[in-house]
C-alpha positions as a Python dict, from the first residue, in 0.01 Angstrom:
ca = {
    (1, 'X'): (0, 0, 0),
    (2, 'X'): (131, 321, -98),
    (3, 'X'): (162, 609, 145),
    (4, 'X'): (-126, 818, -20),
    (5, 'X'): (-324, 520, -30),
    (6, 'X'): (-233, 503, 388),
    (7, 'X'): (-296, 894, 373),
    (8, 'X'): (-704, 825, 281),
    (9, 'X'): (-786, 542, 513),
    (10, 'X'): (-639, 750, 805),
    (11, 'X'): (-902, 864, 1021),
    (12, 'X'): (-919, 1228, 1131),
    (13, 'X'): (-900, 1295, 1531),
    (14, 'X'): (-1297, 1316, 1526),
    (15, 'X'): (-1326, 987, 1394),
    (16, 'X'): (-1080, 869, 1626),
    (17, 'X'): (-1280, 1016, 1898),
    (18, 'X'): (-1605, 869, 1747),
    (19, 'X'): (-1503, 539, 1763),
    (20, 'X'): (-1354, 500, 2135),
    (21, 'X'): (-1646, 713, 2237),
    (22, 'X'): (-1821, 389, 2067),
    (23, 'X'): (-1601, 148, 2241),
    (24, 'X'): (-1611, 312, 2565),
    (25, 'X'): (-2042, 302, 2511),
    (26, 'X'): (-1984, -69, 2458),
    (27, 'X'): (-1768, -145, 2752),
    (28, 'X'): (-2013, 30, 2976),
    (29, 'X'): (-2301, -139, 2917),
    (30, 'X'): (-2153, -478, 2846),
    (31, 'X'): (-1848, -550, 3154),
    (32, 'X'): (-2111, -500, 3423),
    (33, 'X'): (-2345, -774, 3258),
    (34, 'X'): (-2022, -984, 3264),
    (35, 'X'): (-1939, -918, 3608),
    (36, 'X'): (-2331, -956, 3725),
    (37, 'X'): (-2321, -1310, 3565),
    (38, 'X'): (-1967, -1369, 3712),
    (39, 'X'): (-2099, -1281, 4094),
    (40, 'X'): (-2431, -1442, 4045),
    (41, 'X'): (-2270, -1757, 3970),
    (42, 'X'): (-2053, -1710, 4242),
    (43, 'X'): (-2307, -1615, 4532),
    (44, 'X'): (-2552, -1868, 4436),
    (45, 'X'): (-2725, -2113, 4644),
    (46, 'X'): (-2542, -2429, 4424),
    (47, 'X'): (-2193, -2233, 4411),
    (48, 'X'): (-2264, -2253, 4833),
    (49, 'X'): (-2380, -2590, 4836),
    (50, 'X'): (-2090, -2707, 4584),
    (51, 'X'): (-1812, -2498, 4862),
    (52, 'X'): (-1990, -2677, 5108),
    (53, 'X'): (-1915, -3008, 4967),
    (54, 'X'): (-1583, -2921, 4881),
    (55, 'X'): (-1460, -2780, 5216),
    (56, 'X'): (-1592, -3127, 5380),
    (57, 'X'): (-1435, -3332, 5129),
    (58, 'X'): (-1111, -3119, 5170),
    (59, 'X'): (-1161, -3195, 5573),
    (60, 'X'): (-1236, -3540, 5547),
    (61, 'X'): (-936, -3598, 5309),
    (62, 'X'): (-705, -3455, 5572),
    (63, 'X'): (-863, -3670, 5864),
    (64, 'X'): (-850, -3955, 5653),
    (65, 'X'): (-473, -3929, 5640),
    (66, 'X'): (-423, -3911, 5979),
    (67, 'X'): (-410, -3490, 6006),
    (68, 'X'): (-475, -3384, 6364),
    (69, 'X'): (-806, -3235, 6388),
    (70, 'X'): (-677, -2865, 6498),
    (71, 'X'): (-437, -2893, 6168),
    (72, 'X'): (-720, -3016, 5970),
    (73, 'X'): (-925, -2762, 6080),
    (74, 'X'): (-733, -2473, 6023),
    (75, 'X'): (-637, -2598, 5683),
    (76, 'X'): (-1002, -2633, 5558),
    (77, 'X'): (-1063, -2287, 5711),
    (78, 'X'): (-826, -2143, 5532),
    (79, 'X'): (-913, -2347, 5220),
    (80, 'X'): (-1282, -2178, 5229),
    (81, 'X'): (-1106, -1855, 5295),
    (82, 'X'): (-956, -1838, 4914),
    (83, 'X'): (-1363, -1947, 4813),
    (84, 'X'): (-1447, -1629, 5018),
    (85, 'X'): (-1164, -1394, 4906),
    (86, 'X'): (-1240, -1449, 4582),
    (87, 'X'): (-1642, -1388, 4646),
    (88, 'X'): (-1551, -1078, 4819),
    (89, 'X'): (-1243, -958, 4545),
    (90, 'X'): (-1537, -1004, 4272),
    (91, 'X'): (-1816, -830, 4470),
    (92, 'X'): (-1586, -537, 4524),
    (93, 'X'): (-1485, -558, 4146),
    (94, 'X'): (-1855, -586, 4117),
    (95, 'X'): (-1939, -237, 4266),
    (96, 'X'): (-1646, -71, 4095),
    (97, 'X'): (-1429, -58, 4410),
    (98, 'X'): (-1064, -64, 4498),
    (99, 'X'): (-990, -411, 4677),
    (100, 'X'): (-665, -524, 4857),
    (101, 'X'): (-574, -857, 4805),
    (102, 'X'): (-425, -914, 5126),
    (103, 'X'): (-693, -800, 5359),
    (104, 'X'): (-901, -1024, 5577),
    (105, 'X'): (-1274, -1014, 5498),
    (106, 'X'): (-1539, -1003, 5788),
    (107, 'X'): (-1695, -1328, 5599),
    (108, 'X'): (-1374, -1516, 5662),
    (109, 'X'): (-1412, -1469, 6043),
    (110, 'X'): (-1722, -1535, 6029),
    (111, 'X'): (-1718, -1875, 5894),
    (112, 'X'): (-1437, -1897, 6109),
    (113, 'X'): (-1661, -1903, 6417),
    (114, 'X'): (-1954, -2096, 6297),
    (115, 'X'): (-1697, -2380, 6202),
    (116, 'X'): (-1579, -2325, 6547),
    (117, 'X'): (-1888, -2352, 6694),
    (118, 'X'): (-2053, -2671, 6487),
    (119, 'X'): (-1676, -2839, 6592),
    (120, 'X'): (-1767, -2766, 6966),
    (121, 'X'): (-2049, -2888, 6923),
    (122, 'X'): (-1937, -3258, 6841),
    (123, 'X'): (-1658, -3169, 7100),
    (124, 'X'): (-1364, -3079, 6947),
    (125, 'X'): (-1170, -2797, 7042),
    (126, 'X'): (-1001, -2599, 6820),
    (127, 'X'): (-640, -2418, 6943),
    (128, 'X'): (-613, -2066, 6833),
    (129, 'X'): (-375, -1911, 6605),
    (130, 'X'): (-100, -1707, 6764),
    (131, 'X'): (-47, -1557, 6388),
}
């Protein structure tokens, strides 16, 4: 292609401007949709159920092969934990705000205590963390 040939496929700056104006139109209305679908399947009562089922696989695993029960324990809380980080990093992403990957989520204490408390329940204590 010759260089006058380049010269009339060029596009003038309002062109330009046209077309990421167009882009930018595009992006807006379609990313959220993506992210909606993204946290819906996420938060949903299966994705739950499915956590659920992997967490107490995860813990049985560990018990099977002869992991004390405040190791096991701590491991499968902290295996849910990436489940939840990841819930709460979308969610954030979700609402269009700034996350830290390295902060603690009040979800992941939360689960925390309720596995603490269903574990007392069948009598096993759990030792805490001096992290």
């Amino acid at each position: 292609m010759c260089e006058e040939e380049k010269e009339k496929k060029r596009k003038s700056p309002a062109e330009e401007a046209e077309e990421v104006k167009i882009i930018f139109q595009t992006l807006s209305k379609e990313v959220p949709a993506l992210v909606k679908g993204v946290l819906d399947s996420v938060f949903s009562e299966e994705a739950g159920r499915s956590i659920g089922k992997a967490a107490a696989a995860f813990y049985k695993e560990l018990k099977e092969s002869g992991m004390p029960d405040e190791v096991a324990v701590r491991m499968t809380e902290k295996y849910i934990g990436v489940f939840t980080s990841l819930g709460d990093l979308l969610g954030k992403m979700g609402k269009g705000k700034k996350f830290n990957l390295q902060s603690s989520s009040e979800i992941d204490k939360e689960i925390e205590e309720k596995i603490k408390e269903k574990l007392a329940e069948k009598g096993i204590q759990v030792e805490e963390d001096e992290d």
